[in-house]
C-alpha positions in Angstrom: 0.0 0.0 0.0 2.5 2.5 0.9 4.6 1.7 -2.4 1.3 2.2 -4.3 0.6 5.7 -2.6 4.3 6.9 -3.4 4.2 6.0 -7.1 0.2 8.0 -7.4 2.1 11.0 -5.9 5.0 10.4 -8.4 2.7 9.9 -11.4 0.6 13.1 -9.9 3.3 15.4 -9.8 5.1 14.5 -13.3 0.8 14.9 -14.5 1.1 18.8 -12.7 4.7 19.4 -13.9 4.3 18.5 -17.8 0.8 20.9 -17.6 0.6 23.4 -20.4 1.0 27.1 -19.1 -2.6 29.2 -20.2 -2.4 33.0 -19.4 -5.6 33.1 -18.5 -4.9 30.1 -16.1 -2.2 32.2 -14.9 -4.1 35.3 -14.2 -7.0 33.1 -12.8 -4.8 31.6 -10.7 -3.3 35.1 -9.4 -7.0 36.4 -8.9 -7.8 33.5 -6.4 -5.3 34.1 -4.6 -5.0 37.8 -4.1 -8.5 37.4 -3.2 -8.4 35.1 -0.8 -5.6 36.7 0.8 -7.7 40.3 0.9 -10.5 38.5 2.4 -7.9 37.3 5.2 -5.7 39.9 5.6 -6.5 40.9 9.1 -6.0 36.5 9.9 -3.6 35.1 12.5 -0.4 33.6 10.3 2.7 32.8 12.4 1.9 34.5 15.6 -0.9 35.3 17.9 -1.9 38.8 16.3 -2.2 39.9 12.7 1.1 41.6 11.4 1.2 45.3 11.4 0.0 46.8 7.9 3.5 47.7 7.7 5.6 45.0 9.0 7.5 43.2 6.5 5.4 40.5 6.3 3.0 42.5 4.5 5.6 44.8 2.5 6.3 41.6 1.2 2.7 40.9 0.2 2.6 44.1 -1.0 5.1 43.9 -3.8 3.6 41.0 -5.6 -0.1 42.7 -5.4 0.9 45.8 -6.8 2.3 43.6 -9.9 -1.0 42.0 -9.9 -3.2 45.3 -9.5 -0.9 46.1 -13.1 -2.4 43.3 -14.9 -6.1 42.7 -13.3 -8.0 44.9 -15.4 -9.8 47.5 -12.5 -8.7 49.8 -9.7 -10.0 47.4 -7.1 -6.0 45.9 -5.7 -5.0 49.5 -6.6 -7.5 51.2 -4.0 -6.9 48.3 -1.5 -3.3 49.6 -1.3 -3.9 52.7 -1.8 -6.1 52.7 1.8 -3.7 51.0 3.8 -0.8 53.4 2.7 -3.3 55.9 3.6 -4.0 54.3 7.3 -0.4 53.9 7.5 0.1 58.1 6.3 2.8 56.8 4.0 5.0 56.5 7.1 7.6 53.3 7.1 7.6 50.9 9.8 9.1 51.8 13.1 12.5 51.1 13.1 14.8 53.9 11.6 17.5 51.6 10.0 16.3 48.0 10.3 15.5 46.9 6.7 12.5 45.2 7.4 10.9 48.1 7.9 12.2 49.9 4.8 9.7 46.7 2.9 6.6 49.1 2.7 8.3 51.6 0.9 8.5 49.5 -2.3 4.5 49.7 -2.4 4.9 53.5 -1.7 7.2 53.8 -5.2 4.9 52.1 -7.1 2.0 54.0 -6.2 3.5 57.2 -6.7 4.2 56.0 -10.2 1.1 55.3 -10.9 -0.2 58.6 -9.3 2.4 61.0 -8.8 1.3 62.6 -5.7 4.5 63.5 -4.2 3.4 63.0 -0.6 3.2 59.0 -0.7 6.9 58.9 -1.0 7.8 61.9 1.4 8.2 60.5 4.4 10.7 57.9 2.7 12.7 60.2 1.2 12.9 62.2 4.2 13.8 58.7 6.6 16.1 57.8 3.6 18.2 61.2 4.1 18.4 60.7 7.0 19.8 57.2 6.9 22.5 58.3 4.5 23.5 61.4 6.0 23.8 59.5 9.8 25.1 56.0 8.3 24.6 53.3 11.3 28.3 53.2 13.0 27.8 49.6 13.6 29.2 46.3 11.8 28.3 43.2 10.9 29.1 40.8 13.1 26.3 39.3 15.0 28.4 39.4 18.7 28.1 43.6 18.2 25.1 46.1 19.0 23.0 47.2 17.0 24.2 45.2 14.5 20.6 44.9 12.3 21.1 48.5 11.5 22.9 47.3 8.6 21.8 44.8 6.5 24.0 41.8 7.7 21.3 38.9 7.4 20.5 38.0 3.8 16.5 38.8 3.6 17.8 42.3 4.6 18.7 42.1 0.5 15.0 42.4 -0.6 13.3 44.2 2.0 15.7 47.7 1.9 17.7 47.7 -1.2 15.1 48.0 -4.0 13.3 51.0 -2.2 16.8 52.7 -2.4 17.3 51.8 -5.9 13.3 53.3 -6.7 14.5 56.5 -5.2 17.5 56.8 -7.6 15.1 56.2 -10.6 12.3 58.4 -9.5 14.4 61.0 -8.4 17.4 60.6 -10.3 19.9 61.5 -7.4 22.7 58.7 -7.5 23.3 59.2 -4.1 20.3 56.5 -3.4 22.1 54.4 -5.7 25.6 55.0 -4.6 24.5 54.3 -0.7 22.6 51.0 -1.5 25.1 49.2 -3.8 28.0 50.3 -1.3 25.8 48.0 1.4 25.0 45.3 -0.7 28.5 44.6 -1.7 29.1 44.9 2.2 26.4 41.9 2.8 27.4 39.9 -0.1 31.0 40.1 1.1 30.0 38.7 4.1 27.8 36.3 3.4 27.8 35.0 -0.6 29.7 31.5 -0.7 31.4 31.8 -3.7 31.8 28.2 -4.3 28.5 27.7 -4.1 27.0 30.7 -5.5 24.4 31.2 -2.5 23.6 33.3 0.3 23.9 32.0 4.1 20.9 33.6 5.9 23.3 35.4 8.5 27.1 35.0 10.2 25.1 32.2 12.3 24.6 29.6 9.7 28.3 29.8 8.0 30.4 26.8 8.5 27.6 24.5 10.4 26.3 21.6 8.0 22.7 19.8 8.5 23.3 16.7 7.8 26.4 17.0 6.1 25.5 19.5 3.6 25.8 23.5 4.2 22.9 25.6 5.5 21.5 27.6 2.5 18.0 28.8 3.3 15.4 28.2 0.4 13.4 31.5 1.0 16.6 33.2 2.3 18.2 32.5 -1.1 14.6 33.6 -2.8 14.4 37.1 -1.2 17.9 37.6 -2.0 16.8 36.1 -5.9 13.8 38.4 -5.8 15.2 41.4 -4.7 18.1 41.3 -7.5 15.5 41.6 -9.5 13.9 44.5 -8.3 17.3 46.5 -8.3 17.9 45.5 -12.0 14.5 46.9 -13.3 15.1 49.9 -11.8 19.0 50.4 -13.5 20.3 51.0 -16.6 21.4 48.2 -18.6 24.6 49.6 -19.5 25.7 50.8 -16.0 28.4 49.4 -14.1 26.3 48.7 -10.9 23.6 46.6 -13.4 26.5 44.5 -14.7 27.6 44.2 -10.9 23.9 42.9 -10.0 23.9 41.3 -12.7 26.6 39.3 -11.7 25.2 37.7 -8.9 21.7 37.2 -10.5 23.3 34.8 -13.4 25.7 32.6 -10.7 22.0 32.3 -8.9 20.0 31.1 -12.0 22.6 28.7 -13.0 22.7 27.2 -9.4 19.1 27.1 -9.1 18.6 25.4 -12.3 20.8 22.8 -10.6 19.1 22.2 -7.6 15.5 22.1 -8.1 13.7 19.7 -7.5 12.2 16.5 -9.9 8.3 17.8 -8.3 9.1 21.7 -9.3 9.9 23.4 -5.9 13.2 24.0 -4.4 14.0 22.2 -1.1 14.0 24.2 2.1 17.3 23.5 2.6 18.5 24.0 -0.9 21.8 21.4 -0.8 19.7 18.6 1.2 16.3 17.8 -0.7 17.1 14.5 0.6 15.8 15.4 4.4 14.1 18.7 3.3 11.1 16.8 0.9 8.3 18.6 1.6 7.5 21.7 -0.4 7.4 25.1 0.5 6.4 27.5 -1.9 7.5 31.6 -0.9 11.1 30.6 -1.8 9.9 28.8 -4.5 7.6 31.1 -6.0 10.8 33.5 -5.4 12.9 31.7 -7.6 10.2 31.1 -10.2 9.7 35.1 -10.6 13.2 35.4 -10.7 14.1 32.8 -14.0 11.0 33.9 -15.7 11.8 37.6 -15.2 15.0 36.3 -16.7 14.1 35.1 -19.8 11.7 37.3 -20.4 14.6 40.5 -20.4 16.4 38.0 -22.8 19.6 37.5 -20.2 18.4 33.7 -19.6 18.4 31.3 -22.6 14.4 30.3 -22.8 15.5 26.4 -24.0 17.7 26.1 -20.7 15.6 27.8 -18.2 11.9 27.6 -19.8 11.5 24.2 -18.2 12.1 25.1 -14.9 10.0 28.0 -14.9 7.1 26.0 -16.2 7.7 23.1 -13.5 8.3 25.7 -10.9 4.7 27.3 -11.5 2.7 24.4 -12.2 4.0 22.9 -8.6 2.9 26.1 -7.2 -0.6 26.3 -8.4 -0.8 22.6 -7.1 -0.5 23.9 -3.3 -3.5 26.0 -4.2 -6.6 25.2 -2.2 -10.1 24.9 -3.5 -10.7 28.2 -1.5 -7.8 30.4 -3.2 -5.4 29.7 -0.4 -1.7 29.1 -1.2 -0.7 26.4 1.0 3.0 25.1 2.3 4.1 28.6 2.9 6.7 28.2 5.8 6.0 30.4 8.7 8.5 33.4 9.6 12.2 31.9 10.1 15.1 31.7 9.2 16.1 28.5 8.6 14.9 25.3 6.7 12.0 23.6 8.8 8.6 22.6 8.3 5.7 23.3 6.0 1.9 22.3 5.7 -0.9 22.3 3.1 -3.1 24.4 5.3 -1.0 27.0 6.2 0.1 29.8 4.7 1.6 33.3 4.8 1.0 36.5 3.6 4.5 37.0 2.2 4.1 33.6 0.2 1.2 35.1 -1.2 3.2 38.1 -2.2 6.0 35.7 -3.7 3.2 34.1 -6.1 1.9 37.3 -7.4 5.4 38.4 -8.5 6.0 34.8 -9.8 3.1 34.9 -12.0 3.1 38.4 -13.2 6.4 37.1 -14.6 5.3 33.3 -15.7 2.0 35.2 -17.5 4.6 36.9 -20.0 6.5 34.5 -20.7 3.8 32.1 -21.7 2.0 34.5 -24.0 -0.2 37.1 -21.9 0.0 40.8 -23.0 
């Protein structure tokens, strides 16, 4: 019986994996989830209280349902954000240097895009000065205080950097830019294995092994995957700092193409699928957003890549409940653990909706 039940979930998943990509099935897909998650926004996740409006957890959320309120047609995501931005006065989080609380300001850009009223990035700007002009004295090194100030732990990569890069481009003053690329090279120095082409999660996780194999975080490795991507939209191709990020997104891609999985995901620790099966889709959806963005700019080759992008959503929309809820979305951490159908996150959701605002171009959808 068991051997029987192992080869149905073997013949299920290469049955989800070989599915053809629709656009509309992609944008359906994106609606029932976004939706869901509106409905159940104010919903216990990982702790005992619903996040703040502007904790990361939702800045995270927020960046893949702007994408979506882009392609769904009406103003209805669009005035969702627009409200809690509102509730929030276009403030960031609490915390003056900690980049999880920079996350928000990412929805903030985008809306001011869309309606140039200068006063939803204001207070940003004005934090951001700040920032720059008062640089945090401390280092990196865990043993040291204050040492969150800068970003030394590797989700710090898509939660702060992109907002600084969206200043530069909005306002054109390279001192955004100059500020946030001299950081990132300061965290990638510290934590990028070279050999391996991935990110530890902090100073904690470098030199331990889990079962032989080195600690590399699957949705560590995915904010790190997504955020490169949300510098590199907002640079110009031809610019040094594009070719540095750059850089680092290509020795990603080729290592991810590696290590996924047969079933589509990438394991939660990404060097030991062997004790890390079960699937957890934010870092997952991460990656898949990040080789489909990819392609579709014409830096990854669509014959080499294409597959994995199309296994990688497909395995996604199979964690999907009947209700709209994307499930096996591993509650805040930091390191590989556990995952379940029935729960989920509100970043996760976030990490879809950039996924499949990617996967719907590259499969046709205008």
């Amino acid at each position: 019986m068991k051997k029987l039940f192992i080869a149905l979930l073997i013949v299920c998943s290469v049955n989800l994996t070989a599915q053809e990509i629709k656009p509309s099935e992609v944008k359906k897909n994106m609606k029932r989830v976004a939706d869901w998650q509106i409905e159940h926004f104010r919903d216990h996740f990982s702790g005992k209280k619903p996040h703040h409006i502007a904790d990361w957890t939702n800045g995270a959320l927020y960046i893949g349902m702007v994408k979506w309120a882009a392609m769904a047609g009406d103003d209805t995501y669009y005035d969702w954000l627009k409200k809690i931005s509102e509730d929030q006065e276009w403030k960031l989080h609490r915390r003056q240097y900690h980049a999880d609380d920079h996350t928000v300001g990412q929805l903030y850009c985008e809306l001011y895009r869309k309606y140039g009223d200068k006063k939803m990035i204001e207070p940003t700007i004005k934090q951001f000065n700040y920032i720059m002009y008062h640089p945090s004295q401390s280092i990196l090194d865990w043993k040291t205080p204050y040492h969150q100030d800068r970003w030394n732990w590797c989700d710090a990569l898509f939660m702060s950097p992109p907002v600084w890069a969206k200043l530069y481009r909005i306002t054109g003053e390279k001192k955004y830019l100059d500020f946030m690329v001299t950081e990132f090279k300061a965290t990638t120095d510290f934590l990028f294995d070279k050999k391996e082409n991935l990110y530890y999660r902090d100073q904690n996780y470098i030199g331990k092994l889990d079962n032989g194999t080195k600690i590399f975080w699957s949705r560590g490795n995915g904010w790190v995957f997504a955020g490169l991507v949300n510098i590199l939209v907002e640079l110009e191709p031809q610019s040094k700092q594009y070719k540095y990020f750059l850089g680092i997104y290509k020795k990603m891609a080729k290592k991810l193409l590696e290590i996924q999985t047969a079933e589509g995901h990438w394991a939660m620790s990404l060097l030991g699928q062997k004790f890390y099966p079960t699937p957890e889709t934010s870092g997952s959806s991460f990656f898949t957003f990040g080789l489909a963005w990819g392609i579709n700019q014409g830096i990854l080759d669509k014959g080499t890549y294409g597959p994995a992008v199309k296994k990688g959503w497909n395995a996604m929309v199979g964690h999907i409940t009947k209700d709209g809820m994307l499930g096996y979305v591993q509650p805040i951490g930091a390191a590989p653990g556990k995952a379940w159908p029935d729960k989920t996150e509100v970043y996760g959701t976030g990490a879809f909706l950039s996924a499949g605002s990617e996967v719907y171009k590259l499969f046709g959808g205008k």
